[in-house]
C-alpha positions, 0 to 999 in steps of 0.5 A, a space after each residue: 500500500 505504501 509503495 502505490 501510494 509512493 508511485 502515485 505521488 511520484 507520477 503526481 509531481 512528473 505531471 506537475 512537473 511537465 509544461 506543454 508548449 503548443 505550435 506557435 509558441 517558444 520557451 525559455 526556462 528560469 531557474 530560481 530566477 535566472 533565465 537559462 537562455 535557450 530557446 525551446 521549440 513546441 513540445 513537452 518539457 520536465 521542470 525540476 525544483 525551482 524550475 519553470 518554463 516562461 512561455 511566449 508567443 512568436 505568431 502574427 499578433 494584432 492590436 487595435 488602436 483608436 486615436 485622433 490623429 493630427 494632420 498638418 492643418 491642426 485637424 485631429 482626425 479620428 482613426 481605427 488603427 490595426 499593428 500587425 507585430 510579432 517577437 523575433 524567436 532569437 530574442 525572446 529570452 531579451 524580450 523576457 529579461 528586459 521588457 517582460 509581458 508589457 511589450 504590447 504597452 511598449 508597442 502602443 506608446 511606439 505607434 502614438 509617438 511615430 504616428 503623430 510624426 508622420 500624420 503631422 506632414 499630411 494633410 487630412 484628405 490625404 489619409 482617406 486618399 491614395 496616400 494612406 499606403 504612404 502613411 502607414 508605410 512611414 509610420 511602419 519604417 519610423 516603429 521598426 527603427 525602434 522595436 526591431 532592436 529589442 525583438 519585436 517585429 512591426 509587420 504592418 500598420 493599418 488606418 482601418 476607418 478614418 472619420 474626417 470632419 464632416 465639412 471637409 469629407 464632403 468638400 472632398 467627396 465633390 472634389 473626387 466628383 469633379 475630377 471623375 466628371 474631367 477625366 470623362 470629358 478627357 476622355 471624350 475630346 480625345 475620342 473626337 480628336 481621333 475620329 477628327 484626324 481620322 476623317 483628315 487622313 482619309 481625305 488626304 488620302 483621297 486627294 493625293 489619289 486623284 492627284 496621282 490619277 491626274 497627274 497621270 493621263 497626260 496626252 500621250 497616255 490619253 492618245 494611246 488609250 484612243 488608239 486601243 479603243 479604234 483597234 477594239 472597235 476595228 477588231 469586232 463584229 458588224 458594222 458602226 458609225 463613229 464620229 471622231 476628232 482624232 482623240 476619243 472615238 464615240 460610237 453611234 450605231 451599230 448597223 448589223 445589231 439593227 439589221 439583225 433585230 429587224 
């Protein structure tokens, strides 16, 4: 009975004593407070008397982030923000030691100092323009300058919704209007400004053919173009009557068609 009883309490502290670390996730163990440095990937691990295992997340992270932003007109312009981060694997026994479970706070203050620098240089319509990716780029190089060195990794910076004032989102709802109505006038002066050519081409085309036609039949080539016609008409069936100048014969009856049709 004793020695069930000491294998049972054995086996409690073996579980007690076993940490899992799942997919996704690093650890690092302290020993009697003092990290042990190495790097442990996913799996089952026994710790023993004043051991334990400091677990951490290495995926993609997210933080959502509401704050006014201000724009270099003085507008502080409302904004939902998403930080895609993660911890650099290498330096997590760093992060453990020097900055511990608030990096997300160290993250946020980041953010907060970075994007007031770079939103400070745009105006606020650019953050609900083609700008944006400009701005969250910046904003992104500016926060990488800072974590990238204590283990954390800024993967993306995302202005989500961005409320403007009304006044000003609706001078710009009709600026994009106007810009949309120009590029479609644009659009149809060049349509007309090609059908336009195209009809001088085809004319120019036709006037430089009939001057190559003029230029052409010159008297010789008319006398010779007479000459064939009296030979054709020398060399076929019945009888005519042909009234000529010399130049182009014209022809007036044909005798032996009339005869034939009496």
């Amino acid at each position: 009975m004793n020695t069930r009883n000491l294998l049972a309490s054995l086996l409690m502290v073996l579980i007690v004593s076993c940490t899992v670390i799942e997919p996704g996730f690093v650890g690092v163990k302290s020993k009697f407070g003092k990290l042990q440095g190495q790097v442990l990937e996913p799996g089952a691990y026994f710790t023993g008397f004043g051991t334990r295992l400091i677990v951490m997340p290495i995926g993609t992270k997210n933080i959502e982030i509401n704050l006014n932003l201000p724009s270099k007109e003085g507008l502080n312009i409302n904004s939902n923000i998403s930080i895609l981060y993660r911890l650099d694997k290498e330096m997590v026994p760093s992060i453990i030691e020097n900055i511990g479970d608030g990096y997300e706070d160290i993250i946020t203050n980041v953010f907060r100092s970075a994007s007031a620098d770079v939103c400070a240089q745009f105006m606020a319509k650019d953050m609900h323009s083609g700008k944006r990716g400009e701005i969250e780029a910046q904003i992104q190089v500016k926060m990488s300058e800072v974590l990238e060195e204590r283990g954390i990794i800024i993967e993306a910076v995302l202005l989500k919704n961005i409320s403007l004032p009304e006044g000003l989102y609706n001078s710009i709802e009709e600026r994009l209007k106007a810009e949309q109505e120009l590029l479609r006038m644009q659009f149809l002066l060049e349509q007309e400004k090609l059908e336009a050519q195209r009809k001088i081409v085809e004319a120019e085309g036709e006037r430089d053919a009939q001057l190559i036609l003029s230029e052409g039949l010159t008297n010789e080539i008319l006398q010779l173009k007479s000459i064939e016609a009296f030979i054709r008409l020398a060399e076929s069936n019945g009888s005519k009557v042909i009234i000529t100048d010399g130049g182009t014969p014209y022809l007036i009856q044909d005798t032996d068609s009339e005869g034939t049709g009496n």
